[in-house]
C-alpha positions as CSV (number, residue, x, y, z in Angstrom):
1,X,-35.9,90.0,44.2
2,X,-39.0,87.9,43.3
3,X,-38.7,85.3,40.1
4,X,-41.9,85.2,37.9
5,X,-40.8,82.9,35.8
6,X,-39.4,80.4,38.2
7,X,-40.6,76.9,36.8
8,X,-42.2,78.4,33.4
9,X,-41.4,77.2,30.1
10,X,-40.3,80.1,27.5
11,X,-42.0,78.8,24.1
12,X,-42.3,82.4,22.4
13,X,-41.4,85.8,23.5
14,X,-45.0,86.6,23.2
15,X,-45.8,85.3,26.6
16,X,-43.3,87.6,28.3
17,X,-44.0,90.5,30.1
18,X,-41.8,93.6,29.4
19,X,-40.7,93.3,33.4
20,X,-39.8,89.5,32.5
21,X,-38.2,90.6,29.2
22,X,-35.6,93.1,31.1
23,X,-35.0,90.8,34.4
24,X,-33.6,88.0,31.6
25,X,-31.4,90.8,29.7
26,X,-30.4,92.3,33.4
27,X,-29.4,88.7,34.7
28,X,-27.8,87.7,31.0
29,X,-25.2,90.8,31.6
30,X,-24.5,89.9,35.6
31,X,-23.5,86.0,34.2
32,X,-21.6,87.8,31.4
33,X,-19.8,90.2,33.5
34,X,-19.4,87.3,36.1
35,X,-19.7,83.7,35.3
36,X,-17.7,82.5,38.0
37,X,-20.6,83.6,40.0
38,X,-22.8,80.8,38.5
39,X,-20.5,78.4,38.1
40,X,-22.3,75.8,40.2
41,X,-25.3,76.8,39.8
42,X,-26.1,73.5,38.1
43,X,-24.0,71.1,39.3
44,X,-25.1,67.9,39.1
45,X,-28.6,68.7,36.6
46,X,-29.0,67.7,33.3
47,X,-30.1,70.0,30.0
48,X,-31.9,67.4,27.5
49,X,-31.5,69.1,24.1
50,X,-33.6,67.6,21.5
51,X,-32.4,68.6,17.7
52,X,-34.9,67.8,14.4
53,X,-32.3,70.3,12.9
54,X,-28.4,71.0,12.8
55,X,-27.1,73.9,14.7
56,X,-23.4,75.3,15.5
57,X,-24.4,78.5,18.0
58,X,-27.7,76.8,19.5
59,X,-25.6,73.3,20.4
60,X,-22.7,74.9,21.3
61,X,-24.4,77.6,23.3
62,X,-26.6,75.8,25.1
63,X,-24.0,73.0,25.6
64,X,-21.5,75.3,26.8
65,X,-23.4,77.5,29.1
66,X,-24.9,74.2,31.3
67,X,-21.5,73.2,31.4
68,X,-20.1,76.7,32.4
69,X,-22.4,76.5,35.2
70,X,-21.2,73.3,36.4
71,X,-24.0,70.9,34.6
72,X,-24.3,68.3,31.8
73,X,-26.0,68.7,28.7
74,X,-27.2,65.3,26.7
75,X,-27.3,65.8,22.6
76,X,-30.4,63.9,21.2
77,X,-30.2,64.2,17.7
78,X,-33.0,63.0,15.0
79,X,-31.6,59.5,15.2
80,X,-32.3,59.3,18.7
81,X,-35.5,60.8,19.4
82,X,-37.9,60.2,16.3
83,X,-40.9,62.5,17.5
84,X,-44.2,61.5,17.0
85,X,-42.6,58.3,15.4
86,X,-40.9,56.2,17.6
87,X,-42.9,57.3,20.6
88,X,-45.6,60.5,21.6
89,X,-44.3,63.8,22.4
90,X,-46.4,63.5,25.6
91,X,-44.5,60.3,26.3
92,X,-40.5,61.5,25.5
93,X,-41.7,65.2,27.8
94,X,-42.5,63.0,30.8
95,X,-39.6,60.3,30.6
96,X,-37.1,63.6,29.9
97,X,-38.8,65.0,32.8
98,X,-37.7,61.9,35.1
99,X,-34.3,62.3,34.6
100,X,-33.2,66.4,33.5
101,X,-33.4,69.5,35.0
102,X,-34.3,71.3,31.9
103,X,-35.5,70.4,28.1
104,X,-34.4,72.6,25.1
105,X,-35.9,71.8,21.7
106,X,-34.9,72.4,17.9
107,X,-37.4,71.8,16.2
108,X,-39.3,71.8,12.7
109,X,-43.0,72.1,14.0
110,X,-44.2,74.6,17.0
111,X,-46.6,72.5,17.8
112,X,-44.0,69.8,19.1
113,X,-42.5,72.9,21.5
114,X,-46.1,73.5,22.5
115,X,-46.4,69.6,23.6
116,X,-43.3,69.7,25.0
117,X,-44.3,72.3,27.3
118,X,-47.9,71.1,27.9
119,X,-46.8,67.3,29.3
120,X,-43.6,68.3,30.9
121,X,-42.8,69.1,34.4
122,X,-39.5,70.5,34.2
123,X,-39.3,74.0,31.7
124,X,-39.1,73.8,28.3
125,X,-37.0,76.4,26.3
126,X,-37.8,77.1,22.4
127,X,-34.6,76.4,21.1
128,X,-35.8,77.2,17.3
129,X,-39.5,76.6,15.6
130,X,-40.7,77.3,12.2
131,X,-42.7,80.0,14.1
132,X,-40.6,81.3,16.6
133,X,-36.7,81.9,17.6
134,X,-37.2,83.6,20.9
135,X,-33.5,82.8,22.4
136,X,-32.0,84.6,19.1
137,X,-34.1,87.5,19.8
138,X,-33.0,87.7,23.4
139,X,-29.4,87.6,22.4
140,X,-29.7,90.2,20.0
141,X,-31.7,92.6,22.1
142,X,-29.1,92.2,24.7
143,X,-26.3,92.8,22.2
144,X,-28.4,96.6,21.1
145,X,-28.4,97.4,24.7
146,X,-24.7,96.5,25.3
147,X,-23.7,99.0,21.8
148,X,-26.7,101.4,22.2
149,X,-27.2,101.8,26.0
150,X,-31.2,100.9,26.2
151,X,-33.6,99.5,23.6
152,X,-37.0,101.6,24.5
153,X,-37.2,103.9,21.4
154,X,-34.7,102.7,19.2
155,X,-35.9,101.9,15.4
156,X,-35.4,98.7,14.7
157,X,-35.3,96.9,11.0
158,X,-35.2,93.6,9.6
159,X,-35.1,92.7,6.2
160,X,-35.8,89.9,4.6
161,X,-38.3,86.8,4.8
162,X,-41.0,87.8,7.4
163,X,-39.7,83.9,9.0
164,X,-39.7,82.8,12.7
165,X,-36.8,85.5,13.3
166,X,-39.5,88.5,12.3
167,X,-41.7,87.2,14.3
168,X,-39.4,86.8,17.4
169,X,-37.9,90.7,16.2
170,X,-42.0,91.7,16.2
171,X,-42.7,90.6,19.6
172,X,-38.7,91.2,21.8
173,X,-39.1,94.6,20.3
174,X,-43.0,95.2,21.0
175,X,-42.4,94.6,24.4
176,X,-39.1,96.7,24.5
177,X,-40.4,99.4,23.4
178,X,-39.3,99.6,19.9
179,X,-40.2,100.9,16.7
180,X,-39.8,97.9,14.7
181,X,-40.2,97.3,10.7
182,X,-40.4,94.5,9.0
183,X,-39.2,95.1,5.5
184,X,-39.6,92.4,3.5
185,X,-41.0,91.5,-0.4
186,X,-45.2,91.5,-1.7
187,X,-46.0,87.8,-0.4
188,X,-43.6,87.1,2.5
189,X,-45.0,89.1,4.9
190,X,-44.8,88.0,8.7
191,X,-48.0,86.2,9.9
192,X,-50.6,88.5,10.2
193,X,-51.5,87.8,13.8
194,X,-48.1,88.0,14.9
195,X,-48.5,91.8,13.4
196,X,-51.5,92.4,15.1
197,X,-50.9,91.0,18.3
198,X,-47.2,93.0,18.1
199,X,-48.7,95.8,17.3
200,X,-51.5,95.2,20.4
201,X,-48.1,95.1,22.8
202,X,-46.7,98.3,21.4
203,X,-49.3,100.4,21.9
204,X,-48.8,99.4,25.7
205,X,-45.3,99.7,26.1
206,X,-44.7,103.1,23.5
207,X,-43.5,100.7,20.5
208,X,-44.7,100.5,16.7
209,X,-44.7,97.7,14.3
210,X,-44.3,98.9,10.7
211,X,-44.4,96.1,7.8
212,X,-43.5,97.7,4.5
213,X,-42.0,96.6,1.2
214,X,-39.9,99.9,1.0
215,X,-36.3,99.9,2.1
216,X,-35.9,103.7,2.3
217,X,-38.6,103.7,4.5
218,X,-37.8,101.0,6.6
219,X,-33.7,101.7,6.8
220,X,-34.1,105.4,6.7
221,X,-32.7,106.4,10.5
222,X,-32.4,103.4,11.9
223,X,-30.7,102.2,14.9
224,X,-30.5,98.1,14.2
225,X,-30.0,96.9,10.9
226,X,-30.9,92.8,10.5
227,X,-31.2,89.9,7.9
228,X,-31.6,86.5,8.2
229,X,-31.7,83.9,5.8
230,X,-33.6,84.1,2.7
231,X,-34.6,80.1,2.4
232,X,-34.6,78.4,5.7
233,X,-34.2,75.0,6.7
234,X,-36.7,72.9,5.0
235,X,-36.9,74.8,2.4
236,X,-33.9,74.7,0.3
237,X,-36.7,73.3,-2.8
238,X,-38.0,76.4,-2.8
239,X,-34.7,78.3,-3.0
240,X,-34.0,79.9,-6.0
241,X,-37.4,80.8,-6.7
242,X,-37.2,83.0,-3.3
243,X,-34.2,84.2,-4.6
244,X,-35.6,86.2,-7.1
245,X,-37.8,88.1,-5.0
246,X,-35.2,88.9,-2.1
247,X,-32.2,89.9,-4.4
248,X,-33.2,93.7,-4.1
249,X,-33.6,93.3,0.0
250,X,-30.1,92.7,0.6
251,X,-28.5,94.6,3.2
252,X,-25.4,95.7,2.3
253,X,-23.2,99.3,2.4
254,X,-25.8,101.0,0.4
255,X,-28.5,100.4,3.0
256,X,-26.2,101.2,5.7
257,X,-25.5,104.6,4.5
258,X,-29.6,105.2,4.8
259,X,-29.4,104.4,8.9
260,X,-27.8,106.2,11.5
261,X,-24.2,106.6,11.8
262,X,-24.0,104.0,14.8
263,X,-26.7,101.8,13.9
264,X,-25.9,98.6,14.6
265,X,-25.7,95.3,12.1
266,X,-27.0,92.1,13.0
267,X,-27.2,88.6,11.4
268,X,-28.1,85.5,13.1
269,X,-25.7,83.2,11.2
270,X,-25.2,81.3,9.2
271,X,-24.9,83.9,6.5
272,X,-24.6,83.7,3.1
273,X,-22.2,86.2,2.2
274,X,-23.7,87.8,-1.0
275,X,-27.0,87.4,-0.8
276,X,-28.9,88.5,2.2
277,X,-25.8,90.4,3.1
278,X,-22.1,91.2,1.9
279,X,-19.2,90.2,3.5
280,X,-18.2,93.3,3.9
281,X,-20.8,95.1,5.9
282,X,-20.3,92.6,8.6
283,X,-16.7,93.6,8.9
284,X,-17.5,97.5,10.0
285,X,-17.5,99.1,13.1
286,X,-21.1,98.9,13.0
287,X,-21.6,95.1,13.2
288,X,-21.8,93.2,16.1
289,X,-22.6,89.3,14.6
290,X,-20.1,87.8,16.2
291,X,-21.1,90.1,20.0
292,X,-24.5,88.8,19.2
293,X,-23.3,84.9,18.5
294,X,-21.4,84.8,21.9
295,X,-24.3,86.4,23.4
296,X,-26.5,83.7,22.5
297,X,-25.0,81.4,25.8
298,X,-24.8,84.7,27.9
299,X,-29.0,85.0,27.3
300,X,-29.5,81.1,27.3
301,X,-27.6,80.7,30.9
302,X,-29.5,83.5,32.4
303,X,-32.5,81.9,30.8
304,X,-32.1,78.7,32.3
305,X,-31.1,80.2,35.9
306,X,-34.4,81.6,35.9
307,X,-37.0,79.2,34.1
308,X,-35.0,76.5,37.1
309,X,-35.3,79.1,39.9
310,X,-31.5,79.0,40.6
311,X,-31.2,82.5,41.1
């Protein structure tokens, strides 16, 4: 089987094709159902991950999963790489380039993704932008089709900020197929091109894109319940006045009661239990955060096999 994206870099989910989008989720359940399969894959390569923010599941997972497949990951934290400071971002994607395999980056700005990917000439994953979260996205859509069975028609709803998650949620599930809304409070809608351009891929692939500020009409009947986050990193100054507006957009029992009876509960973590969702929601049979944080590696190493061309 051919590999399109054989020496791409994956900067947003926007630039995937829904025949790229399902040969990623087809090859992240072969390495989950048999890793031992890949464990060499990478032997001897280097991942360079660059952080400008903390993480527990991106580290870990991306860490991990090169070294699962027989590889060696290199942490370079904000004391080691000052971007745009200590040297260009031209300059640190060609040295990186010299010496690894593959470069993931966590950054603040998209714009230091896009460079990334512009200069370098190994692929360059979005590990987290202030625009985009396209890895999360490809985790959780392959954590709906392990509970559901398929994604293509299933109603999917976020609540909540409309933050680099929605926009990552608006494009996966454009080009899956889904009917996604976007509930979310008067002046923190998703970016407005993001809508319309999601919208643009739904019509092609039998999707919708809904942005509302009701949550009966958004949770009524649906399949994939999700929350992120109300004040995300960078900015914790603006905190409590955010607070106020998302208090009633919580998702919590009484929201799950509105979906369907197997509809599935996702958070991308961290979570903070009692105010974008209760603790307890998280603990039903209808949650699968913890499915969805393992699945993060499963969709990064199948990622990586196919941005490097190893399989």
């Amino acid at each position: 089987m051919s590999n399109p994206l054989k020496g791409k870099s994956l900067v947003s989910l926007a630039h995937l094709s829904p025949d790229e989008l399902h040969l990623i989720l087809d090859t992240a359940a072969k390495v989950k159902k048999n890793p031992r399969e890949y464990s060499t894959k990478f032997a001897g390569k280097t991942l360079a991950m660059i952080f400008q923010k903390p993480s527990l599941r991106t580290r870990v997972s991306f860490e991990a999963g090169m070294t699962q497949m027989g590889g060696h990951a290199i942490y370079l934290g904000p004391t080691d790489i000052s971007i745009g400071k200590r040297e260009t971002t031209e300059d640190i994607a060609l040295v990186l380039s010299r010496m690894c395999y593959i470069i993931m980056a966590r950054t603040f700005g998209h714009d230091i993704v896009e460079d990334l990917a512009k200069y370098a000439k190994v692929p360059v994953i979005n590990g987290l932008s202030d625009f985009s979260h396209p890895c999360q996205i490809l985790a959780d859509l392959q954590t709906i089709a392990e509970r559901r069975g398929k994604l293509k028609g299933l109603r999917f709803t976020y609540l909540g900020d409309g933050n680099n998650v929605a926009h990552s949620i608006l494009f996966g599930g454009a080009i899956a197929g889904m009917h996604v809304s976007i509930v979310t409070p008067e002046g923190f809608e998703p970016n407005a091109d993001v809508v319309k351009r999601s919208m643009e891929i739904a019509a092609k692939t039998g999707g919708g894109v809904n942005v509302t500020r009701s949550i009966e009409e958004g949770a009524k009947n649906a399949d994939v319940l999700y929350t992120d986050v109300w004040a995300s990193m960078g900015q914790e100054a603006d905190a409590q006045r955010r607070h106020a507006h998302f208090v009633p957009y919580q998702l919590n029992m009484g929201v799950l009661k509105l979906a369907n009876p197997d509809c599935v509960v996702l958070h991308c973590l961290p979570a903070h239990y009692g105010d974008e969702i209760t603790y307890d929601i998280t603990r039903t049979k209808n949650s699968a955060v913890f499915d969805e944080a393992e699945n993060r590696m499963h969709a990064q190493k199948a990622l990586m096999l196919l941005l490097a061309g190893a399989v």
